[in-house]
C-alpha positions as CSV (number, residue, x, y, z in Angstrom):
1,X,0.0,0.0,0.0
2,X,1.5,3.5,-1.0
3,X,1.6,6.2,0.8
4,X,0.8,9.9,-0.5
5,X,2.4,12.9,1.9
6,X,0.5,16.1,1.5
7,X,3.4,18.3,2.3
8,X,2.4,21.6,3.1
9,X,5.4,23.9,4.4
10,X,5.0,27.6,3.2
11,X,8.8,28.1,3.1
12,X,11.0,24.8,3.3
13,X,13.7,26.5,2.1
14,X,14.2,27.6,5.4
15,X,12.5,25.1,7.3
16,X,14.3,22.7,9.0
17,X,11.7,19.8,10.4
18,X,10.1,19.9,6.9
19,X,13.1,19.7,5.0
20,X,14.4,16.8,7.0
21,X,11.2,14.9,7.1
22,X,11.3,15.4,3.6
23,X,14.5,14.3,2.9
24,X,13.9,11.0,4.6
25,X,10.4,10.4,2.8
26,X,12.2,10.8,-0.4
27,X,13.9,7.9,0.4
28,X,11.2,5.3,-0.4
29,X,10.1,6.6,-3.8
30,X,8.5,2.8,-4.6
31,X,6.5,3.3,-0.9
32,X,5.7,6.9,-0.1
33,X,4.7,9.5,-3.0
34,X,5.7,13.4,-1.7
35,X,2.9,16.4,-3.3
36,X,4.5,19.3,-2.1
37,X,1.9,21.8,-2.5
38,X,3.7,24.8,-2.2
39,X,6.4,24.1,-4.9
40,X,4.0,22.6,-7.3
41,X,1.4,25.5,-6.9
42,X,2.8,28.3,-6.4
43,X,0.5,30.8,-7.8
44,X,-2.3,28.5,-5.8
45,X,-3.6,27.7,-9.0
46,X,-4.2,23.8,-7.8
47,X,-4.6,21.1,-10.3
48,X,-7.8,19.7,-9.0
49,X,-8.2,16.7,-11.5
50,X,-4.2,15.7,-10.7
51,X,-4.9,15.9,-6.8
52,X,-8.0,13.4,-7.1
53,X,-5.9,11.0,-9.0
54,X,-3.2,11.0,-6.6
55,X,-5.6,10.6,-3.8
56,X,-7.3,7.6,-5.6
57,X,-4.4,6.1,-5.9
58,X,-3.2,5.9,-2.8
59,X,-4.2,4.3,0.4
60,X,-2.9,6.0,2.9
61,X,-2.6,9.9,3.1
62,X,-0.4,11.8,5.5
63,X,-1.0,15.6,5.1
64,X,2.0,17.1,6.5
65,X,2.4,21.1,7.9
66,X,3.7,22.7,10.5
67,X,1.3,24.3,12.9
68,X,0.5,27.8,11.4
69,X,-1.3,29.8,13.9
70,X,-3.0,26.8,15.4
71,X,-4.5,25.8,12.4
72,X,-3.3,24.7,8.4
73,X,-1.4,26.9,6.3
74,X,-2.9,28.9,4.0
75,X,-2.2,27.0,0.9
76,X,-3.4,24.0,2.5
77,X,-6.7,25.2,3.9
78,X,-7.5,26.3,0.0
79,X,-6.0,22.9,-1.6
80,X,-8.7,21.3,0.9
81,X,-11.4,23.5,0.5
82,X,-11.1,23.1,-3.8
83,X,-10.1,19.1,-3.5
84,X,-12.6,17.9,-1.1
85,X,-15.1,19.0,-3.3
86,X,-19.0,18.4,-3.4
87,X,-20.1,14.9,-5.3
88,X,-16.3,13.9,-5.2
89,X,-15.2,13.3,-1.9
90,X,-18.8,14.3,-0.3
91,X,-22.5,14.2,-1.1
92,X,-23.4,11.4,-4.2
93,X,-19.7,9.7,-3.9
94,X,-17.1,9.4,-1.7
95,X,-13.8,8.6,-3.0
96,X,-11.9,8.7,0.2
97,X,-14.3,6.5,1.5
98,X,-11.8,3.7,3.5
99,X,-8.9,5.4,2.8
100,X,-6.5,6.0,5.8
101,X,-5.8,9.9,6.6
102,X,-3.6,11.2,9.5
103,X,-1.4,14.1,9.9
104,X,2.1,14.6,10.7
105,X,2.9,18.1,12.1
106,X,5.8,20.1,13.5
107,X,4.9,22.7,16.4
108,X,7.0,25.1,17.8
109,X,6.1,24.3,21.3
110,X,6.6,22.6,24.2
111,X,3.9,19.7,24.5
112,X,3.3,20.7,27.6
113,X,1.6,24.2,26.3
114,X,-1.1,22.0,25.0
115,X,-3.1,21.3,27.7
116,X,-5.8,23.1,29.7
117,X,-3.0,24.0,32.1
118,X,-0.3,25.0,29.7
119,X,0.1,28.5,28.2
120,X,-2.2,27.4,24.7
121,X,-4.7,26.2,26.7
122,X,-6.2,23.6,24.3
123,X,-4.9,19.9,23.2
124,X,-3.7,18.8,19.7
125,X,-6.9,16.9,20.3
126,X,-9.0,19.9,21.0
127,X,-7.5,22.5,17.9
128,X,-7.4,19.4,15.2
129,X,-11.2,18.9,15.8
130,X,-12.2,20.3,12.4
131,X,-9.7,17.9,10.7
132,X,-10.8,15.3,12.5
133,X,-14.7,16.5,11.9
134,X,-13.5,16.1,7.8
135,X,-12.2,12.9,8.1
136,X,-14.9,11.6,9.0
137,X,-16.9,13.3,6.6
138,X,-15.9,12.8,3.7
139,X,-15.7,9.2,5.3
140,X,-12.6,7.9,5.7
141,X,-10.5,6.8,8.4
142,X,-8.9,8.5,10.9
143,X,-5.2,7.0,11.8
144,X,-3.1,8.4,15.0
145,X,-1.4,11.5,13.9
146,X,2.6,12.6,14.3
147,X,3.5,15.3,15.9
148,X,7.0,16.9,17.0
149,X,6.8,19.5,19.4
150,X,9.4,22.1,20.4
151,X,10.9,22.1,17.0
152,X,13.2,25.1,17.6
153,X,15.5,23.0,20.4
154,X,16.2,20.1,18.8
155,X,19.6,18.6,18.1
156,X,20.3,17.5,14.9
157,X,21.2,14.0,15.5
158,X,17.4,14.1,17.9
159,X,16.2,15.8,14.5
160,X,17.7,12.4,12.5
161,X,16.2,10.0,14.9
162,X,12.6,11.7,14.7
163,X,12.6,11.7,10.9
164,X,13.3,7.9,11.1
165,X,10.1,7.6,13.7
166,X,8.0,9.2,10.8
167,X,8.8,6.8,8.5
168,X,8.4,3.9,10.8
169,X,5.2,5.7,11.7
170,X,4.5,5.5,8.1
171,X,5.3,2.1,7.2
172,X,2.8,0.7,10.5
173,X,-0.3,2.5,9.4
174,X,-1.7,-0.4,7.9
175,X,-1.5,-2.4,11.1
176,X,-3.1,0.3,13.1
């Protein structure tokens, strides 16, 4: 079963999480396919007929950001407001019906922040509700997600060990 990563990063020449996660998803080219969104679109002008196919021909879909103001970026908010459109994946059909949808994101801080306790006040659980709520929507299945908090502190060999996680991550979705 292939694996399709949305990757989402509004400036991965500069990111560092992204780049690496990247970098190591890149590695499995027969395994995991990477849509950059950014790079491919970017006037925003998204290809909606080549994203379907790519989602229909994948299983498993890993849409991949880092956290932008508690939310998606930009680019991916439109790409799943233009894709996840009425009569393809809602409404008469469903085409991600049964596929397997998680997310992998990188946040800037501590885990501890996200809590009712911590300076955020709100979970991971709590601010991915609406991806969560489209999921299971548009009817497919909702898989564990991957995060890595406090991105600005870690070492690059911690940085190297993560990005190896992901894939591992990757490769056991279909045993969830």
């Amino acid at each position: 079963m292939k694996t399709l990563v949305i990757l989402a990063h509004p400036d991965m020449e500069n990111s560092r999480i992204n780049k690496r996660w990247k970098e190591e998803l890149e590695k499995y080219p027969d395994k995991i396919t990477v849509n950059e969104l950014y790079k491919n679109y970017p006037n925003w002008d998204i290809d909606i007929e080549r994203e379907h196919e790519l989602l229909l021909s994948h299983d498993n879909i890993i849409i991949q950001f880092p956290l932008y103001w508690y939310t998606y970026t930009p680019l991916l908010k439109k790409w799943l407001d233009d894709v996840l459109s009425y009569n393809w994946a809602y409404g008469n059909e469903y085409n991600l019906k049964g596929k397997n949808i998680g997310v992998a994101i990188s946040i800037g801080g501590f885990e501890s922040d996200y809590s009712k306790t911590g300076s955020v006040k709100f979970s991971m659980d709590e601010i991915l509700i609406h991806f969560k709520a489209t999921v299971e929507y548009v009817k497919a299945n909702l898989i564990s997600h991957y995060f890595l908090f406090d991105t600005d502190n870690i070492s690059d060999e911690e940085l190297s060990e993560n990005a190896g996680n992901y894939i591992k991550y990757i490769f056991n979705i279909n045993w969830e």
